[in-house]
N, CA and C atoms of all chains as a GROMACS GRO file, in nm:
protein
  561
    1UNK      N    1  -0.286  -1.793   2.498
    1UNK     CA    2  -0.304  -1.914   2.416
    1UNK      C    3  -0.350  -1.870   2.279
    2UNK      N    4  -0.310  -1.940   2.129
    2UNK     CA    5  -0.318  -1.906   2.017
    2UNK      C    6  -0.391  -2.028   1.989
    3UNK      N    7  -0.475  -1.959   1.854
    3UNK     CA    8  -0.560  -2.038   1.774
    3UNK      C    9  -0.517  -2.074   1.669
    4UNK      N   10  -0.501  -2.186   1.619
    4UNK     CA   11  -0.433  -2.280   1.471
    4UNK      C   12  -0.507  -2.364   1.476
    5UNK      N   13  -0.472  -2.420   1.313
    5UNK     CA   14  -0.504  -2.513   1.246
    5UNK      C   15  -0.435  -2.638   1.187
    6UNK      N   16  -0.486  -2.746   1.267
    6UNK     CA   17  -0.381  -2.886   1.234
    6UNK      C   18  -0.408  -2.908   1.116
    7UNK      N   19  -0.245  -2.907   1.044
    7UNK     CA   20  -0.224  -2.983   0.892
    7UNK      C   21  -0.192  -3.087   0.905
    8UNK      N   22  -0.118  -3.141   0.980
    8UNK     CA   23  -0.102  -3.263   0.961
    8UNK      C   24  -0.020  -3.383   1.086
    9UNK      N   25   0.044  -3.495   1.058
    9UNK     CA   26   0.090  -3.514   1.153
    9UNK      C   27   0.212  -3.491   1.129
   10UNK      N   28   0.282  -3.535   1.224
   10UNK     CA   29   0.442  -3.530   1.202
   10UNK      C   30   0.554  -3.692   1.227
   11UNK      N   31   0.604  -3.759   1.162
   11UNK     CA   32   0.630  -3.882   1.180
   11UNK      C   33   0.781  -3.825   1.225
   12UNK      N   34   0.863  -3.911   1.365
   12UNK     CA   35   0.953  -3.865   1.390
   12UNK      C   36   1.040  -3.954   1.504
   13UNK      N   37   1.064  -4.048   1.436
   13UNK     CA   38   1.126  -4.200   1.498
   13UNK      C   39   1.278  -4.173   1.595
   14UNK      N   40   1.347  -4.080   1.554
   14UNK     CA   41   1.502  -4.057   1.602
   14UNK      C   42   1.425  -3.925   1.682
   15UNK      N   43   1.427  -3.919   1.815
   15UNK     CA   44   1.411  -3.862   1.870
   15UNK      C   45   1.449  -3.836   2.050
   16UNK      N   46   1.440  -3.732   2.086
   16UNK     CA   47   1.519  -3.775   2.231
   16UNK      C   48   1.378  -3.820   2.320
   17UNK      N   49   1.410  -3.887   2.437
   17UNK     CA   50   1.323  -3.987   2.520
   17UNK      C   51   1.166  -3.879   2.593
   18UNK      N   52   1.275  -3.746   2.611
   18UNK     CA   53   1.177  -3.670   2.676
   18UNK      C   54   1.055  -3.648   2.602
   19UNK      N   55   1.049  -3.707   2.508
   19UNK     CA   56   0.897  -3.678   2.379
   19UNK      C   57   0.808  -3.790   2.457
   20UNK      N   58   0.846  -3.879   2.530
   20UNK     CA   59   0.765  -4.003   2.550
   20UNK      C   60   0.682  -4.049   2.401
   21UNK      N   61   0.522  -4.110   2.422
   21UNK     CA   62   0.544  -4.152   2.316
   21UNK      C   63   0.406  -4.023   2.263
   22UNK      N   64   0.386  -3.935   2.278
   22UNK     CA   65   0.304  -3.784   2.230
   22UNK      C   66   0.322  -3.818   2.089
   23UNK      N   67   0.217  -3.775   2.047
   23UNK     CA   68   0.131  -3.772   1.871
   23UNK      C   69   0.216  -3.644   1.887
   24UNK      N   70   0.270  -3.629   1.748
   24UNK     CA   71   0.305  -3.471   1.725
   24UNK      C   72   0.251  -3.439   1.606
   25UNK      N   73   0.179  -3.313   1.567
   25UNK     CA   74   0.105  -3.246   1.487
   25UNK      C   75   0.133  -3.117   1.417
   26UNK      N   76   0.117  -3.093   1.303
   26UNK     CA   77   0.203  -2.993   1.264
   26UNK      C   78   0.089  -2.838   1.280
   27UNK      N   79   0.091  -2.754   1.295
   27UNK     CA   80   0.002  -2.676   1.299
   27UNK      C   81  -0.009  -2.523   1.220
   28UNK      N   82  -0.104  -2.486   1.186
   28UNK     CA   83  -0.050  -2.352   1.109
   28UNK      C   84  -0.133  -2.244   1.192
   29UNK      N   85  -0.069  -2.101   1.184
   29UNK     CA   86  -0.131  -2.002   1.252
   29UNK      C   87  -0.221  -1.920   1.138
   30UNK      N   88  -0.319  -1.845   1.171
   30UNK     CA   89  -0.385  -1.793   1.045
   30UNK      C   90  -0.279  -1.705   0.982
   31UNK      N   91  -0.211  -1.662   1.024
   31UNK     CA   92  -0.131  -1.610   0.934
   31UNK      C   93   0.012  -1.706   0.863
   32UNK      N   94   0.013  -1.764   0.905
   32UNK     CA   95   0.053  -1.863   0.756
   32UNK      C   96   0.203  -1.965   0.825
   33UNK      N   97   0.248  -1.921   0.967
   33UNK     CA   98   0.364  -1.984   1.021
   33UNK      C   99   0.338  -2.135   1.049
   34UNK      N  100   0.398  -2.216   1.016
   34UNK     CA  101   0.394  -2.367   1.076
   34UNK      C  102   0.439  -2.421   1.207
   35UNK      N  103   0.425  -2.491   1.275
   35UNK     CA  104   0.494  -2.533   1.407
   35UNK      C  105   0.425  -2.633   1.388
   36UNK      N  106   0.509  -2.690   1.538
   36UNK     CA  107   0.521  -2.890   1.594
   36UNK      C  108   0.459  -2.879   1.659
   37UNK      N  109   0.330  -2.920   1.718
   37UNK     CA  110   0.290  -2.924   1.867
   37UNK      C  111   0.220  -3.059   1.917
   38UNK      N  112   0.269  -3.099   2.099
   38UNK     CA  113   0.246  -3.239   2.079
   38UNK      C  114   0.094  -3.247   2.116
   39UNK      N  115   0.004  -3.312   2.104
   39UNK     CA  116  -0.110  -3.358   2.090
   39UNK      C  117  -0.178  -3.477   2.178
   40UNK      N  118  -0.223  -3.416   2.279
   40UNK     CA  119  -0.314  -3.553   2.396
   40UNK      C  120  -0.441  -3.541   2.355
   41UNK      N  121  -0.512  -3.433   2.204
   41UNK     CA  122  -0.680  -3.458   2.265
   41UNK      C  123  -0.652  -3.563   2.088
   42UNK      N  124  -0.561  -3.572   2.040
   42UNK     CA  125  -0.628  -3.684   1.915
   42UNK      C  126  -0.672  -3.553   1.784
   43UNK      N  127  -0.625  -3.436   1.786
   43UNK     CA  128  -0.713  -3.373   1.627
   43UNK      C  129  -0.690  -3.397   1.556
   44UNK      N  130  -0.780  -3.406   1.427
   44UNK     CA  131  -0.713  -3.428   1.266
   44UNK      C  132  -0.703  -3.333   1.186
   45UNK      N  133  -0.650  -3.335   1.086
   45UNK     CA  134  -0.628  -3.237   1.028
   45UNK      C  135  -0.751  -3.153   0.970
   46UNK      N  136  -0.738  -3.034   0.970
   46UNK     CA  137  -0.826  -2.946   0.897
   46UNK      C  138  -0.866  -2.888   1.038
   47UNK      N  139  -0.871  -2.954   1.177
   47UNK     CA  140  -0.943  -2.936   1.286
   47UNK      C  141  -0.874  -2.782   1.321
   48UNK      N  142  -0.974  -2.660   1.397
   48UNK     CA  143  -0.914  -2.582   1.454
   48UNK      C  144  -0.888  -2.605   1.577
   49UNK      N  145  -0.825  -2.587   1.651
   49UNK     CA  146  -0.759  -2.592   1.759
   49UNK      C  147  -0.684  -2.496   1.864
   50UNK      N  148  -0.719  -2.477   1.995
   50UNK     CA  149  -0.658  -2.343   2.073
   50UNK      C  150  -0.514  -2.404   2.120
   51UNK      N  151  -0.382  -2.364   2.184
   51UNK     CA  152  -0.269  -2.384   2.204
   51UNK      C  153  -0.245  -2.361   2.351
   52UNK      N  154  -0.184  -2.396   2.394
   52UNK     CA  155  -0.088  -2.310   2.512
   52UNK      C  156   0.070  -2.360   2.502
   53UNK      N  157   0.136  -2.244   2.510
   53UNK     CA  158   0.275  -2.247   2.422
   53UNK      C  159   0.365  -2.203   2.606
   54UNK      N  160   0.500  -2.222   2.555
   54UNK     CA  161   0.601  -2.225   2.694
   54UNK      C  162   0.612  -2.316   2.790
   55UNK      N  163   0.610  -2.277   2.960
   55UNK     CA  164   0.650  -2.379   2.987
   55UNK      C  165   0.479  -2.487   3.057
   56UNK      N  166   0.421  -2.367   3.023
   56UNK     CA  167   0.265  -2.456   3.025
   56UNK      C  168   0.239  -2.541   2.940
   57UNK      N  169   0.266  -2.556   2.840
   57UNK     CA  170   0.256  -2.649   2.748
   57UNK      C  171   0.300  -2.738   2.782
   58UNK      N  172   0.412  -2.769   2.892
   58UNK     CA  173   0.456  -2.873   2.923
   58UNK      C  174   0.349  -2.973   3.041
   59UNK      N  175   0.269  -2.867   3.100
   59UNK     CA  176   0.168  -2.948   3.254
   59UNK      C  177   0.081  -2.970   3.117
   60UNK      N  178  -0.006  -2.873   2.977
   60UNK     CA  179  -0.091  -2.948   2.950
   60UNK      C  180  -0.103  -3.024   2.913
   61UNK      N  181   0.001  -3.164   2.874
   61UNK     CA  182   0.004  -3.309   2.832
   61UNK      C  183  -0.029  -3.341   2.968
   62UNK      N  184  -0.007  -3.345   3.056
   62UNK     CA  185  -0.064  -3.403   3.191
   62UNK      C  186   0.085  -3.471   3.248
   63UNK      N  187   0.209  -3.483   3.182
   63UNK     CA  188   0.368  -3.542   3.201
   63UNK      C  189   0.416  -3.394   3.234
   64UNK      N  190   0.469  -3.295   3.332
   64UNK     CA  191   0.535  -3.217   3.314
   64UNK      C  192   0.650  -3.216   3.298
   65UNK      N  193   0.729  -3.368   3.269
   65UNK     CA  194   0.863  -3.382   3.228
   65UNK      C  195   0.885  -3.366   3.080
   66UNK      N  196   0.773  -3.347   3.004
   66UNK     CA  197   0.758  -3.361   2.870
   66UNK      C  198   0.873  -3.265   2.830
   67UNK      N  199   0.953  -3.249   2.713
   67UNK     CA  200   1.022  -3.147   2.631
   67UNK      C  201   0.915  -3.100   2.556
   68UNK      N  202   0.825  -3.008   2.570
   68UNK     CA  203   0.743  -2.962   2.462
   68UNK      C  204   0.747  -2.799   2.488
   69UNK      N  205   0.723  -2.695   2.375
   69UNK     CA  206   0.703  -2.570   2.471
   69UNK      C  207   0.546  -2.538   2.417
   70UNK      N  208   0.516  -2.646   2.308
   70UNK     CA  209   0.342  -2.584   2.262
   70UNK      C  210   0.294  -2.718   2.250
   71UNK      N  211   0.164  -2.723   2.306
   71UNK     CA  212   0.063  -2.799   2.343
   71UNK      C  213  -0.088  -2.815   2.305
   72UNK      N  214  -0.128  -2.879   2.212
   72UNK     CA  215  -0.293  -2.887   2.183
   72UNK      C  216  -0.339  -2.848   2.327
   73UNK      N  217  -0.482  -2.787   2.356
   73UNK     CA  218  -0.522  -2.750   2.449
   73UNK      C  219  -0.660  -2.773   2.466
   74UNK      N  220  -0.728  -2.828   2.322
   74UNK     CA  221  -0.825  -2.850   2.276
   74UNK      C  222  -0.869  -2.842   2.129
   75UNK      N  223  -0.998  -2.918   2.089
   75UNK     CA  224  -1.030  -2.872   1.952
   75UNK      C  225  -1.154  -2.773   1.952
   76UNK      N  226  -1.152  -2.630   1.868
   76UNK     CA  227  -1.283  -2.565   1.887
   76UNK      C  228  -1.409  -2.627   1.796
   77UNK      N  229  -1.523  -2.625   1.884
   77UNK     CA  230  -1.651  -2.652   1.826
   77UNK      C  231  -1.642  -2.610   1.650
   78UNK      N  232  -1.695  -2.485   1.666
   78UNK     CA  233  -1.705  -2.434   1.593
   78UNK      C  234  -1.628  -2.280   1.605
   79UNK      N  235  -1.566  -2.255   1.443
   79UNK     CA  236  -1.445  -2.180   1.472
   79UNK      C  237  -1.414  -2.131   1.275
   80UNK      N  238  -1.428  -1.999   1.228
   80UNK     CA  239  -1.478  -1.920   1.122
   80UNK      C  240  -1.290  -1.866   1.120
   81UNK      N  241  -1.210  -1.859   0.989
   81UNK     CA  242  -1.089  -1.815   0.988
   81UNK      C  243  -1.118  -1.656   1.065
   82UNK      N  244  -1.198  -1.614   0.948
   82UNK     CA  245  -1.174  -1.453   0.991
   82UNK      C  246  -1.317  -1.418   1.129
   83UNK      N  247  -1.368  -1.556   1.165
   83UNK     CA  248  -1.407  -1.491   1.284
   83UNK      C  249  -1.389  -1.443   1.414
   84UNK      N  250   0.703  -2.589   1.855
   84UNK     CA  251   0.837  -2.621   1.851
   84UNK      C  252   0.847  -2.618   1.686
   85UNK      N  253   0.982  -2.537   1.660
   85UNK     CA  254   1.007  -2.504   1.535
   85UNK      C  255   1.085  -2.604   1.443
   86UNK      N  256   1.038  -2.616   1.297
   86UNK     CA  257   1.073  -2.720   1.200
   86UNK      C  258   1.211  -2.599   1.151
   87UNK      N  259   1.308  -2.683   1.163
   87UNK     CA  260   1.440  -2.629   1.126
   87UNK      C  261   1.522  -2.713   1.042
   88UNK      N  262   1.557  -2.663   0.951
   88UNK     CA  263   1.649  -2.724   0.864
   88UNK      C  264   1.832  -2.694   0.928
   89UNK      N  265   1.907  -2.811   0.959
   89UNK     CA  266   2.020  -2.793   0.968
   89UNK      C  267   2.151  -2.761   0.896
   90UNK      N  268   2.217  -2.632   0.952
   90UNK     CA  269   2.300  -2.603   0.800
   90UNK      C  270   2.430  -2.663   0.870
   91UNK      N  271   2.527  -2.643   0.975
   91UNK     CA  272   2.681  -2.654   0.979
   91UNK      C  273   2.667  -2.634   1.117
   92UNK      N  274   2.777  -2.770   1.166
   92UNK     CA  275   2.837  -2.714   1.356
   92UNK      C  276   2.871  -2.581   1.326
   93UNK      N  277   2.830  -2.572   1.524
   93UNK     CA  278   2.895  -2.402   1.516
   93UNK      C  279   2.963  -2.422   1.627
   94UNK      N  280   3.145  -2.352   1.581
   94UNK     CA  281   3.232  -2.459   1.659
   94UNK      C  282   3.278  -2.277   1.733
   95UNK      N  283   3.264  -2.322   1.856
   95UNK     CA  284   3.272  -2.174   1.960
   95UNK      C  285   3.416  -2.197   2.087
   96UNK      N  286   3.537  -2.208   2.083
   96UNK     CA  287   3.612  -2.239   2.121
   96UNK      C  288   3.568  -2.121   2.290
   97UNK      N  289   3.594  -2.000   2.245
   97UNK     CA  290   3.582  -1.930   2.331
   97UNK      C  291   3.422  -1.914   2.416
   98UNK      N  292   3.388  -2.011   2.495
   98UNK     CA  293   3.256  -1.984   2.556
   98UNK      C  294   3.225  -1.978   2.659
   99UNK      N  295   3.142  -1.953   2.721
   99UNK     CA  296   3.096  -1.976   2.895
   99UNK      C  297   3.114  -2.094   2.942
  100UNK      N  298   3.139  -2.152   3.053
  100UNK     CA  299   3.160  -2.278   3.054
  100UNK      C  300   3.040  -2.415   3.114
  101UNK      N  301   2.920  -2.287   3.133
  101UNK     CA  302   2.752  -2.396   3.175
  101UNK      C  303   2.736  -2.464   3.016
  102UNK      N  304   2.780  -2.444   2.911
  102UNK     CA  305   2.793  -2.520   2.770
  102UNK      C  306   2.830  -2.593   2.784
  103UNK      N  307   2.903  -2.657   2.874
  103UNK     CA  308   3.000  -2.776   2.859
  103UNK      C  309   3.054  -2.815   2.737
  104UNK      N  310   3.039  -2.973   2.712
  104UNK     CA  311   3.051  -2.991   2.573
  104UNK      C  312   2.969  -3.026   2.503
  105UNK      N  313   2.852  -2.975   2.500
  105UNK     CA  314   2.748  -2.967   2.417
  105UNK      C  315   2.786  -2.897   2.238
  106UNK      N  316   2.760  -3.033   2.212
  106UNK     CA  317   2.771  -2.978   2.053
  106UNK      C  318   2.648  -2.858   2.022
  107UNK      N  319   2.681  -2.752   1.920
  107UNK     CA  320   2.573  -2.644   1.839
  107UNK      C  321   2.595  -2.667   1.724
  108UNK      N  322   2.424  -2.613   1.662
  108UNK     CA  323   2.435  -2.645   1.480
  108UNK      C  324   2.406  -2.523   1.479
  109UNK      N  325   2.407  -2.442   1.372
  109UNK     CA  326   2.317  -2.375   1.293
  109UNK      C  327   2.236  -2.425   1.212
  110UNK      N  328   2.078  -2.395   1.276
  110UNK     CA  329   1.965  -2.396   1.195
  110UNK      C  330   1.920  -2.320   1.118
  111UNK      N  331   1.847  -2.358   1.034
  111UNK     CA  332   1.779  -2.223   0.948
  111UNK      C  333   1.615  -2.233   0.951
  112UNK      N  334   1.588  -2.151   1.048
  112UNK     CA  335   1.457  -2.169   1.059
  112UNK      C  336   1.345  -2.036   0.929
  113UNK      N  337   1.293  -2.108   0.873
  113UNK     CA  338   1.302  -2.007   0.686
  113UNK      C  339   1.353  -1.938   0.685
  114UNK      N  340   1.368  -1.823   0.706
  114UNK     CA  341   1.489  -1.725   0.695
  114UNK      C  342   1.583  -1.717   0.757
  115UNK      N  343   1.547  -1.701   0.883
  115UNK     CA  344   1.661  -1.692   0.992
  115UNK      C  345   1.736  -1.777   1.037
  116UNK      N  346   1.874  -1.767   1.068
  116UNK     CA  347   1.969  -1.842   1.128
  116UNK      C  348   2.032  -1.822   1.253
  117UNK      N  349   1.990  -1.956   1.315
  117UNK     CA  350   1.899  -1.976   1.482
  117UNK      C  351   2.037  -2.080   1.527
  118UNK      N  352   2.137  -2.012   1.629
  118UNK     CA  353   2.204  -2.173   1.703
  118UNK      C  354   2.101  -2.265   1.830
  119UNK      N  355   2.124  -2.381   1.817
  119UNK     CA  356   2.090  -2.454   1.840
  119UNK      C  357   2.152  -2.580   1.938
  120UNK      N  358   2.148  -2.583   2.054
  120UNK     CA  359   2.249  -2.688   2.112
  120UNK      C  360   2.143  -2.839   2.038
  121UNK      N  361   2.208  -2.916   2.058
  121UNK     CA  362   2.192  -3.048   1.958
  121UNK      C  363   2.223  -3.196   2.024
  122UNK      N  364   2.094  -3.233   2.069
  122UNK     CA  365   2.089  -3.352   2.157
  122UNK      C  366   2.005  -3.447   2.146
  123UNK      N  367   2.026  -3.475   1.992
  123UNK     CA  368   2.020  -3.573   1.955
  123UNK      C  369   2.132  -3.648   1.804
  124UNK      N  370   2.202  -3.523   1.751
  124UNK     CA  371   2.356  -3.585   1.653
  124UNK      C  372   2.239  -3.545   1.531
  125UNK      N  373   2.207  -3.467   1.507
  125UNK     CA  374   2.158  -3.408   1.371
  125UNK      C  375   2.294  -3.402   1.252
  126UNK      N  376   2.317  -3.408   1.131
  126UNK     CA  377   2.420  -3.397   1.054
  126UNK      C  378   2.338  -3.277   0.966
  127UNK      N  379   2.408  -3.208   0.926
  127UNK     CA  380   2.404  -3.095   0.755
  127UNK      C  381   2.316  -3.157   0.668
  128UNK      N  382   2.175  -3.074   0.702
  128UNK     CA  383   2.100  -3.143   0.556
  128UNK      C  384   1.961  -3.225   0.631
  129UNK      N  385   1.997  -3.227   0.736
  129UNK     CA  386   1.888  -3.295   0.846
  129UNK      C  387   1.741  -3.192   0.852
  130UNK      N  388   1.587  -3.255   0.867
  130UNK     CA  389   1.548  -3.141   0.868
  130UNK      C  390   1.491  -3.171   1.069
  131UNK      N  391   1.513  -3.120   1.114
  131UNK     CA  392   1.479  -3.168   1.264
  131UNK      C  393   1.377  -3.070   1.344
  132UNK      N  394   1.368  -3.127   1.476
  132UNK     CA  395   1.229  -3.022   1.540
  132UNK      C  396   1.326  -2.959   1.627
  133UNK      N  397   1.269  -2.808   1.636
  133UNK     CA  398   1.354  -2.721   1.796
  133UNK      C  399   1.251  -2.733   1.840
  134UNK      N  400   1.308  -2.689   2.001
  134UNK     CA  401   1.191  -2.684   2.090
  134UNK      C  402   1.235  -2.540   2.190
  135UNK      N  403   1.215  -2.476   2.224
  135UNK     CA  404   1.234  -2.357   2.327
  135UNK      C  405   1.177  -2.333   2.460
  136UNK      N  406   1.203  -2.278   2.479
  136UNK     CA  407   1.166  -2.216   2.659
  136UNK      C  408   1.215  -2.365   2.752
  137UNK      N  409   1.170  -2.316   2.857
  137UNK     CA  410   1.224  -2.390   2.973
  137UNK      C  411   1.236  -2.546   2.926
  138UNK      N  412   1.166  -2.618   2.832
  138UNK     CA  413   1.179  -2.739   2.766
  138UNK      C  414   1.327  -2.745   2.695
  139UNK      N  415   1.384  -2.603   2.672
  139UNK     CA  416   1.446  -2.664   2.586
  139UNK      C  417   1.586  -2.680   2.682
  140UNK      N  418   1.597  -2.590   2.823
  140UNK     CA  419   1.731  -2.612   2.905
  140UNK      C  420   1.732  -2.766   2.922
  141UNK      N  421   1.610  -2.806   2.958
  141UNK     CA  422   1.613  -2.963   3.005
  141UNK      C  423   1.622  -3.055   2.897
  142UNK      N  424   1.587  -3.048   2.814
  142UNK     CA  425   1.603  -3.115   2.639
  142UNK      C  426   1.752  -3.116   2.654
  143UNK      N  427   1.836  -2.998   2.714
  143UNK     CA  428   1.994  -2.999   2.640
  143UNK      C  429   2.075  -3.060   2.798
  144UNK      N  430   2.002  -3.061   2.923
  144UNK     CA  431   2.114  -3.120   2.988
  144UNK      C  432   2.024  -3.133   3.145
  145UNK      N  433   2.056  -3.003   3.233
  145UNK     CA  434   1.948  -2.962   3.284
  145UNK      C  435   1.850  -2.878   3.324
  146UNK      N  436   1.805  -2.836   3.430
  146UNK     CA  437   1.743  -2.716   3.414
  146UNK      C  438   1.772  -2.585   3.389
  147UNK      N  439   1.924  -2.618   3.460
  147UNK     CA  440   1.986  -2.480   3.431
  147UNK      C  441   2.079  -2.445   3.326
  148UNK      N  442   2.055  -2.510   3.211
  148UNK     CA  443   2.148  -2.470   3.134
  148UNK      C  444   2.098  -2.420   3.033
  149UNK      N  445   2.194  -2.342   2.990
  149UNK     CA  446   2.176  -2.226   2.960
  149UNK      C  447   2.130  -2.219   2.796
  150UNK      N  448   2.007  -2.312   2.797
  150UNK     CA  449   1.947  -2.304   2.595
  150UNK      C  450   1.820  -2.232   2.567
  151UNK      N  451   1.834  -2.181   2.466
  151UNK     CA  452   1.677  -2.127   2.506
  151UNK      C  453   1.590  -2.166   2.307
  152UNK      N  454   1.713  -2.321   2.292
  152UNK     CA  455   1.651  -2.349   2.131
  152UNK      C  456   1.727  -2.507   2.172
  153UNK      N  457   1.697  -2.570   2.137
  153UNK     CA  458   1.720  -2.749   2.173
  153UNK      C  459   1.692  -2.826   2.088
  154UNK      N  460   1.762  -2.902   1.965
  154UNK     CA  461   1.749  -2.984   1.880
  154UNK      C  462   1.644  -3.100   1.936
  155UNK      N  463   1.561  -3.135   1.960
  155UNK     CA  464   1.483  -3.288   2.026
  155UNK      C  465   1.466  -3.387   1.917
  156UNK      N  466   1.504  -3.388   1.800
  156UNK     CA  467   1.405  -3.499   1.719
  156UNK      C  468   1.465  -3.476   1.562
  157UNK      N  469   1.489  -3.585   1.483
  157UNK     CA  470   1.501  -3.553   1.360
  157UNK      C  471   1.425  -3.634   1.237
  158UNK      N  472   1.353  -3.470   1.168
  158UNK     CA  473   1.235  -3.583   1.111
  158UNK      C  474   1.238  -3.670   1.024
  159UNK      N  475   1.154  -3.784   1.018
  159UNK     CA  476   1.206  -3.895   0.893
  159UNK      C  477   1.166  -3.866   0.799
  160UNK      N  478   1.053  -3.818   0.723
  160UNK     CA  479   1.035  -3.756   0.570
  160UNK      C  480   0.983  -3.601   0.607
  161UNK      N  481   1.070  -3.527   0.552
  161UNK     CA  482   1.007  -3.378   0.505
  161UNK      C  483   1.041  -3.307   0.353
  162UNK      N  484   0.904  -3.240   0.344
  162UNK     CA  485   0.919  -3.194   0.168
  162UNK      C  486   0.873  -3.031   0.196
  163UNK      N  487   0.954  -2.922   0.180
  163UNK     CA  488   0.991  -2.834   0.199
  163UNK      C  489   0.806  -2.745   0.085
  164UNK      N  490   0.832  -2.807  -0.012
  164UNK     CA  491   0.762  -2.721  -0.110
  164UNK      C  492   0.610  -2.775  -0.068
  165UNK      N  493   0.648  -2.903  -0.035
  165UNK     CA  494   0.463  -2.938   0.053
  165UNK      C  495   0.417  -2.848   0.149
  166UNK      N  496   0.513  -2.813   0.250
  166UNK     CA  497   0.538  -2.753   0.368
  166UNK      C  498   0.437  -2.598   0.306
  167UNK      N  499   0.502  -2.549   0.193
  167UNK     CA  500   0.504  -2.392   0.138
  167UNK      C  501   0.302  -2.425   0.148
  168UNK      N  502   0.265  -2.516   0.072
  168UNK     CA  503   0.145  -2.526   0.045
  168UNK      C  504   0.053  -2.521   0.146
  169UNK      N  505   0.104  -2.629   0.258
  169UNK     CA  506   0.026  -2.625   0.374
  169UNK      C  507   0.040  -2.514   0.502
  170UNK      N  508   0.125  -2.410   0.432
  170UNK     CA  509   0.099  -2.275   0.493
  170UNK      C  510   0.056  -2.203   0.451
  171UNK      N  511  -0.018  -2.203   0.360
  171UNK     CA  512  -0.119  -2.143   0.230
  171UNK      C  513  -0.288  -2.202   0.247
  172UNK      N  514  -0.260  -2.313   0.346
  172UNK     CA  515  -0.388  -2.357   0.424
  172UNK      C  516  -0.433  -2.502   0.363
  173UNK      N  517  -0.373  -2.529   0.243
  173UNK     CA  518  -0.445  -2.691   0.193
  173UNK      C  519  -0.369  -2.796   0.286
  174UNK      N  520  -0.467  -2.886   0.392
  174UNK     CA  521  -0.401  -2.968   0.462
  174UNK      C  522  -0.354  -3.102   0.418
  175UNK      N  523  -0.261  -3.061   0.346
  175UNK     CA  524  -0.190  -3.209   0.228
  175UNK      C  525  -0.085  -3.258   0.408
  176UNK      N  526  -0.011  -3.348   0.364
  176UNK     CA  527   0.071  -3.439   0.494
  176UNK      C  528   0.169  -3.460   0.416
  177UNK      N  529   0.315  -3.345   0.398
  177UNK     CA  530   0.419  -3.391   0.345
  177UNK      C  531   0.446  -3.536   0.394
  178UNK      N  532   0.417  -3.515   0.539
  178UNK     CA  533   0.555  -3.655   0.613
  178UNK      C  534   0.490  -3.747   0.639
  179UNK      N  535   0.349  -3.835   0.580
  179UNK     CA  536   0.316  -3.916   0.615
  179UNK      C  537   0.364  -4.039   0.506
  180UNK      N  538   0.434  -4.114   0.565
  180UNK     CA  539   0.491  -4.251   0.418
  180UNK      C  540   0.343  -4.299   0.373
  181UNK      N  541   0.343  -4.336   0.241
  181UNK     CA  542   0.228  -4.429   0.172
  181UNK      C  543   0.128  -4.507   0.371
  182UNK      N  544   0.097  -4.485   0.341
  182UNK     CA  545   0.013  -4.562   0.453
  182UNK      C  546  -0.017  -4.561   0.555
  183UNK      N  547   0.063  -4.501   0.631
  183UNK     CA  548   0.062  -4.449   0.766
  183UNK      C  549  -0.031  -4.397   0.863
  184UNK      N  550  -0.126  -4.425   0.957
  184UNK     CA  551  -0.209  -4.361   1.025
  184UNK      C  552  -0.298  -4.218   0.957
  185UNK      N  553  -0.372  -4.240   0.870
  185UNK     CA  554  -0.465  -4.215   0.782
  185UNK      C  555  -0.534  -4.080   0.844
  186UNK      N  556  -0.411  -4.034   0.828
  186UNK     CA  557  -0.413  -3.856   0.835
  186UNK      C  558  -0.463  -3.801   0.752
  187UNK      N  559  -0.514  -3.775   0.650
  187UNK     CA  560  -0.589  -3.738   0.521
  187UNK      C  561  -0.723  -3.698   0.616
   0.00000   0.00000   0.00000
């Protein structure tokens, strides 16, 4: 599981069904890559946040029919870039 | 799941036949150019979400078929040079319209 940081959300109306209706969030890795990931705990932006990516990402929304392969997993307490 | 910009079908006459007739795009995910089976009708110029691993066989048909990158979604506002910024760490919200669930 990887550690990022939610920028923002993601608005995304034309979409296929398997999304149900999951918050999607855009996320950045400390080193600077962006990704989609869908979101059951609610973070906002700036929040750090741990991941679980593949086909686990799909049980951690709690739907394992979900199409997702990365998944909020939580938000960290407290959490330092370069710590 | 990766933000991909769509460039052109990728028209494969000669293929395996678990493809069926599943349409492919080429994406361009920032540099690289990624095929993509496409199940949801993305057009050239679209900027849309992939999704991979085992999500993405079932995204394109069913479990067993054979994708391992799956068009799911195409987004309604994206700004490429916002994008550049908020991978530089300032959490601006290219894609939120004037008003929208007060992501800021």
């Amino acid at each position: 599981m990887e550690i990022m940081q939610v920028m923002g959300s993601l608005v995304c109306t034309n979409r296929v069904e398997g999304f149900a209706h999951q918050n999607l969030r855009i996320l950045r890795t400390p080193k600077g890559k962006l990704s989609v990931a869908c979101d059951p705990v609610g973070a906002s932006p700036g929040n750090w946040v741990f991941t679980a990516s593949g086909s686990a990402a799909r049980h951690a929304t709690g739907n394992a029919d979900l199409f997702t392969d990365l998944t909020i997993g939580g938000i960290i307490d407290h959490w330092s870039p370069d710590g | 799941m990766l933000i991909c910009k769509v460039v052109k079908p990728l028209v494969s006459t000669n293929r395996i036949a678990d493809f069926q007739h599943k349409h492919l795009q080429v994406v361009l995910d920032g540099s690289t150019q990624k095929v993509a089976v496409d199940a949801v009708g993305a057009i050239p110029g679209d900027w849309v979400i992939c999704v991979g691993s085992s999500a993405a066989r079932e995204a394109a048909g069913s479990k067993s078929y054979p994708s391992d990158l799956t068009i799911v979604g195409i987004i309604d506002h994206w700004d490429p040079d916002a994008a550049k910024e908020m991978a530089a760490g300032k959490p601006a919200n290219p894609s939120a319209p004037s008003g929208s669930g007060g992501a800021k």
